[in-house]
Residue, then its C-alpha position, 0 to 999 in steps of 0.5 A: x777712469x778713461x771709461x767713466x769719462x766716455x760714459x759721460x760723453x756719450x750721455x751728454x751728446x744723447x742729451x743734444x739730439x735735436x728733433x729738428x736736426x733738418x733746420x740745423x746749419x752745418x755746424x750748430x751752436x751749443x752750450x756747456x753750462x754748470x753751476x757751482x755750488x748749489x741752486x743758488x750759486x753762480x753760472x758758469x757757460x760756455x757757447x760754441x759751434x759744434x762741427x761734425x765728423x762727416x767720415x772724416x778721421x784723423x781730424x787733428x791731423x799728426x806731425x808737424x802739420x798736427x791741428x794745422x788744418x782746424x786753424x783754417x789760416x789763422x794764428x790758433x784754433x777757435x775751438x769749436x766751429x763758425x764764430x768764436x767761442x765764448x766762456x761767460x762767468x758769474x764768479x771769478x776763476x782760477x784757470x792753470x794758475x792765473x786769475x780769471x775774474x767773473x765776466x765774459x771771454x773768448x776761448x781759443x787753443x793752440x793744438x800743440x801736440x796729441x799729448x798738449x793743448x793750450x787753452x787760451x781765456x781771451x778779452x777778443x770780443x767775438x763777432x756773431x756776423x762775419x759780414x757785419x762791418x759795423x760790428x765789433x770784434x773778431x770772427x772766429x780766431x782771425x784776427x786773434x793776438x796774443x796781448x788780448x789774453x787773460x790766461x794760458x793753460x796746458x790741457x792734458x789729452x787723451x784717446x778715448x775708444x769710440x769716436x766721438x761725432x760731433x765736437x762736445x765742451x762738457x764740465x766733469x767732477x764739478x764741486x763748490x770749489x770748482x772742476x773739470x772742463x773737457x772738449x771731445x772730438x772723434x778720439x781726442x779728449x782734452x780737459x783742463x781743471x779749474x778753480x773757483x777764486 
């Protein structure tokens, strides 16, 4: 199953060559999307920054100090690079038990260990300007606090053999009734299910 699942991967990272790599900033934004059910049905997208590798290893660090560094001083992971990430839905969702209804969020997690991620739905609404006084919300994950969420769900993880370059959000055994959302990055894959509701 581990192998099919880097197949997948490696698929879709090939899919999000861009020509014009040049003009690209340090880390690009990206889109997952996939939609439920059939040509007519509802949409589910998720919009991230991509960092990339750049030689680094153990990018999540080990020990108590493990994902320590991708928090970059605030309270959890933004789960991608730059400003926060956002999950944006036209159909209700069920995400690790909770009730997640059709609208727009942002995703955070907590790196809790190799083996345990916590997938964070969030009412934040993410700011596209750091800079931009006047604009509301939070970059990234600063600024982030608890009382905002929606809900919390435990993502399993695993290793996958090659290392993977550039942080990818993908959607895997997607059906009518829902599927699978993975986030890989260098050897560490994390996938959470859901449910449409």
């Amino acid at each position: 199953m581990r192998l099919s699942y880097v197949a997948v991967f490696f698929a879709l990272l090939l899919g999000f060559a861009d020509v014009a790599h040049a003009q690209l900033p340090a880390s690009p934004r990206g889109q997952a999307q996939t939609q439920i059910g059939s040509r007519e049905g509802p949409w589910i997208t998720v919009d991230y920054g991509r960092p990339i590798l750049r030689g680094r290893t153990n990018i999540f660090g080990s020990g108590e100090e493990y994902g320590k560094s991708l928090y970059a001083g605030a309270p959890v992971w933004r789960l991608g690079a730059n400003q926060s990430t956002s999950l944006m839905t036209e159909t209700d969702l069920m995400i690790g038990g909770q009730h997640v209804p059709a609208g727009t969020y942002t995703m955070f997690a907590e790196l809790n260990s190799p083996t345990s991620w916590t997938l964070i739905i969030s009412n934040h609404k993410g700011k596209v300007n750091p800079r931009d006084e006047n604009e509301e919300g939070i970059w990234g994950s600063y600024g982030y606090s608890p009382d905002m969420d929606v809900a919390r769900a435990t993502m399993q993880t695993t290793s996958v053999d090659a290392s993977v370059d550039q942080l990818s959000i993908v959607f895997m055994d997607v059906s009518a009734n829902g599927g699978l959302m993975g986030v890989v990055w260098g050897n560490t894959m994390a996938m959470v299910p859901f449910q449409v509701h």
